[in-house]
N, C-alpha and C positions, 0 to 999 in steps of 0.2 A: 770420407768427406770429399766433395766434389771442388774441382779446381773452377774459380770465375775468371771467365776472361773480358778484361774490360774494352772494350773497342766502340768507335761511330758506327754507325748502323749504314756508314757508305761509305763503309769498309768491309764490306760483305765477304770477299773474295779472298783479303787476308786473315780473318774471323774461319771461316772453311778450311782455308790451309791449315792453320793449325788446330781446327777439332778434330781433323784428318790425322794429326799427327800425333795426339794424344790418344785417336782411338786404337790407332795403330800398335800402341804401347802399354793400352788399356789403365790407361788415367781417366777415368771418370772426372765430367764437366754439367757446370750449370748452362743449360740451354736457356735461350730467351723466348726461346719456340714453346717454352712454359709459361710462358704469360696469360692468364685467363684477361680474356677480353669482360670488358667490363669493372674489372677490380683497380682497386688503386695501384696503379704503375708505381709511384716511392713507395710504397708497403712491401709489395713481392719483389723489389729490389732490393729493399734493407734484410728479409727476411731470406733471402739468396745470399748475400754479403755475409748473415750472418752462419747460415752454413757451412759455407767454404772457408776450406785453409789457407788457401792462400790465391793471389789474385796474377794474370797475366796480363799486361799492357800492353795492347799492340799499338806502338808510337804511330802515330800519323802527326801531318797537319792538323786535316780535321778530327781528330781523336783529340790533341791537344787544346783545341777551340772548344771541347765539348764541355760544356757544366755539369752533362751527367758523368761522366768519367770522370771529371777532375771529384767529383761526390764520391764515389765509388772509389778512386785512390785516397780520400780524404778520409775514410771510412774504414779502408782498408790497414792503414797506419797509424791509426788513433787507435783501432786493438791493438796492434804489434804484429799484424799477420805479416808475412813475406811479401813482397812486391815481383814481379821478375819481367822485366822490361822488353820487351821485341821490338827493335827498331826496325819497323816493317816501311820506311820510309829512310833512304839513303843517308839524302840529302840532309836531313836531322843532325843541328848540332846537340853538344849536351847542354850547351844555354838556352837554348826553344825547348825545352824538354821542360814538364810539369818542375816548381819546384821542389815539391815532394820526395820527386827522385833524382834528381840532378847530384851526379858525383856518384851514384849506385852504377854497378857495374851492368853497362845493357848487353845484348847479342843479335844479331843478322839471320842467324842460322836458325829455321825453325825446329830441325829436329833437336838442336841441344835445348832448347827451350823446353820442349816437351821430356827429357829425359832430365832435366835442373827438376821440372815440377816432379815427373815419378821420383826421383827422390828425396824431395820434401815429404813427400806424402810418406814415404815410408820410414823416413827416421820419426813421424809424427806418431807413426802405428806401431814402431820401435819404444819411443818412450813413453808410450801407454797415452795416445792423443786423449784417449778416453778419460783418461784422469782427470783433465784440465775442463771437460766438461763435466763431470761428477764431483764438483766442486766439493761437495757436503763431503762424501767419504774419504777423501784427503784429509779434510780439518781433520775429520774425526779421529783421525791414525797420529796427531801428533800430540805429543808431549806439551805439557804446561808451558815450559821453557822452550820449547821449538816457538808455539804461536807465541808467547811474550817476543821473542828475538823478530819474528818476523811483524809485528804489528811494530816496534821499534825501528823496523828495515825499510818497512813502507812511510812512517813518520818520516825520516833519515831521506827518503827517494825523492819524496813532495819538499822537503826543504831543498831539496837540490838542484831539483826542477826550478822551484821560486828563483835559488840564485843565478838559475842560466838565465833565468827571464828578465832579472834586475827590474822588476816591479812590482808595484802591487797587487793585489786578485783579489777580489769579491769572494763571498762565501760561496756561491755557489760555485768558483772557478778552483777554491780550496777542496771542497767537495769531489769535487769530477777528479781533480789529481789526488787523491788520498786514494778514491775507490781504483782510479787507473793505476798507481802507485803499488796497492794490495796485490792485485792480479801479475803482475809483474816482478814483482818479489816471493809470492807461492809460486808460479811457471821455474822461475829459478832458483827456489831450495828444491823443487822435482829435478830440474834437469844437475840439479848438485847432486841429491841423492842416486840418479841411478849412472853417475860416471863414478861415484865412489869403487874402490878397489879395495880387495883384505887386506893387501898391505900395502899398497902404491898412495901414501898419504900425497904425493904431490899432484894425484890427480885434481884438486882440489884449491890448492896454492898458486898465489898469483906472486909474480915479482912486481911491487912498485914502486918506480925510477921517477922524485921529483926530490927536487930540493927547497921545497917550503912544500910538507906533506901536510902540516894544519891543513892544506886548502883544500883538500879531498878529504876530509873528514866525514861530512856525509855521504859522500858514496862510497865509501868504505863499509860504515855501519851496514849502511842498505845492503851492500852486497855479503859482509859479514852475516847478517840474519838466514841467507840464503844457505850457510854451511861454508863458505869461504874463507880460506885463512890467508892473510898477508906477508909478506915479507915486504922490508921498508928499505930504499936507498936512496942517497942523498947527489949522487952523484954516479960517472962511468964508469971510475974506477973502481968501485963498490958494488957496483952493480955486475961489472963479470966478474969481481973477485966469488959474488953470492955464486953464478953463474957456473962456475968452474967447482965448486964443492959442491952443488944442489940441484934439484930438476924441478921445476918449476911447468905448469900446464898452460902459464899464459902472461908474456911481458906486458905491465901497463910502461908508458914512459911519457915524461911533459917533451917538448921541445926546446926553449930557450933554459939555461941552466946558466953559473954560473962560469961554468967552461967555454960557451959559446952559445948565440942564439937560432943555433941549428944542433945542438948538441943532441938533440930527439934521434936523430939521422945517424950522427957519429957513434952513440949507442949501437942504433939498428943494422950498419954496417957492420962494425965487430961481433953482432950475435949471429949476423948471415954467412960470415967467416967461417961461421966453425958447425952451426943450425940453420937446417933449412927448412925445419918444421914445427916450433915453437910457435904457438899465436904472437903477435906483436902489434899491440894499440897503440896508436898516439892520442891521448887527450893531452889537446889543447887550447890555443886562441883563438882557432879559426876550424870550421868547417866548408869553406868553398870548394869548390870542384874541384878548381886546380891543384890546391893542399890532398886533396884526398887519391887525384893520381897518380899524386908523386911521390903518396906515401904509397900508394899498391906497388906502383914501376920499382920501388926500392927495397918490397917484398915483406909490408906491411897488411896487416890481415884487416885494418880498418886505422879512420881517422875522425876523429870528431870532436866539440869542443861539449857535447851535449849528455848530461848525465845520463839520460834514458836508453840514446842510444848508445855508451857505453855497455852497460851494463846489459842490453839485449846482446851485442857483440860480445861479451864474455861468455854467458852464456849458452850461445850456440855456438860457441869453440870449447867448451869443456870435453874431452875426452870419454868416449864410452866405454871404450877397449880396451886391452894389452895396450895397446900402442896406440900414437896420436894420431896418425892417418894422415891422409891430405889434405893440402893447404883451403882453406875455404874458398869459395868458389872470387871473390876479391881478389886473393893476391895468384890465384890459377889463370883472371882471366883478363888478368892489368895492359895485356899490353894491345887489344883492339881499338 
């Protein structure tokens, strides 16, 4: 699957630098020098979109003024593909930045950019990318009870969704999150199935740190259907007492608690103590920029207050291996 790179078209020079750099490294990319003249320009863009795994932004000014890019990141995130930001313009804050990706971790450097996308690509060819496009022969491989748990998981996702949205939705806004919802929930009982281990049941185990747990009941389920088992705590004393007897592939934790309304942190502090490689999520009240730096700075593998992207960030921290490996590229690359 070839890499898209999204840029203005007078952004020529930085668009060249990094196909240069990707070829260097042999990452196949979508050219726009495939455009058949004459054909619909939104067709062979959606149908390019839809090819590629994942997409590269090279920030600009004029990148960020463009309506086709901002289509193209808008497109690109409504699947759930990867994003991977090049701020190919200095002077860029992360507040002029698309909102889409504001508070995603950007980089300067083109060749780390080009080496981020080679390995996207190849954990994708690692968990079998081809699966996720051979949709049919996945169903077909599960158990009665697998597809009940997951059309239950996907149910469980779209209510969750509804409640970040605190609205209404038309049937056809119901529709669109049930089918996004489904897709979302099979990607992550795959990516649950092949981190499983003979015996390492904890590769699979999430520890979750909140003290009114009713409130994540749906994303529970949802992520339950995927092969995910919970552990529940109420609080941070609880939470390392779990910690010190158990091994656990991924901390969830709220932030205000009864102990304090930064207690998310004082948690996250005492697990850095002693782990330096444990996933560690904060959902909570806020997803701004700022919340989401300062949970990286503090060695936080993501922040969000959004069940979707939860539940994508557990996911691509699930363990594949013997062992967890390094920090996601978030909390590696927090302090640019």
């Amino acid at each position: 699957m070839p890499v898209f790179i999204s840029h203005s078209f007078e952004n020529r020079p930085e668009f060249e630098n990094m196909t240069d750099a990707l070829e260097l490294r042999g990452v196949p990319f979508w050219n726009p020098a495939e455009i058949r003249p004459g054909g619909s320009l939104r067709e062979q863009l959606r149908a390019a979109v839809e090819q590629c795994r994942l997409c590269i932004f090279i920030a600009t000014r004029k990148s960020i003024g463009s309506s086709w890019c901002g289509a193209e990141l808008g497109a690109f995130w409504g699947a759930g593909k990867p994003i991977i930001v090049y701020l190919a313009e200095a002077s860029l804050t992360d507040e002029e930045l698309p909102q889409i990706v504001q508070g995603d971790v950007w980089e300067r450097r083109i060749s780390k950019i080009a080496e981020r996308a080679k390995e996207i690509l190849a954990q994708s060819t690692s968990l079998g990318g081809a699966g996720l496009a051979k949709r049919g022969s996945s169903v077909s491989q599960l158990t009665v009870e697998q597809l009940e748990n997951m059309i239950a998981g996907a149910v469980s996702l779209a209510a969750a969704t509804a409640k970040d949205k605190g609205v209404a939705s038309t049937f056809d806004e119901v529709g669109s999150a049930a089918r996004n919802a489904a897709g979302k929930v099979l990607a992550g009982f795959q990516a649950s199935e092949a981190s499983k281990g003979a015996r390492d049941d904890w590769r699979n185990r999430i520890l979750w740190v909140d003290d009114r747990p009713q409130n994540n009941g749906y994303e529970r389920k949802a992520m339950e259907s995927m092969g995910l088992q919970f552990t529940l705590a109420e609080s941070t004393d609880e939470a390392l007492h779990l910690l010190s007897t158990r091994r656990f592939a991924a901390i969830i934790s709220d932030m205000g608690r009864k102990e304090g309304p930064r207690e998310g942190y004082e948690l996250l502090k005492a697990v850095r103590a002693k782990d330096k490689t444990t996933p560690f999520f904060i959902y909570a009240g806020s997803s701004a920029p700022h919340h989401r730096r300062e949970a990286a700075l503090r060695g936080a593998q993501g922040s969000t207050n959004v069940a979707e992207e939860l539940i994508d960030m557990i996911t691509r921290s699930l363990p594949a291996g013997p062992d967890l490996g390094s920090p996601s590229m978030d909390a590696a690359e927090a302090g640019r």
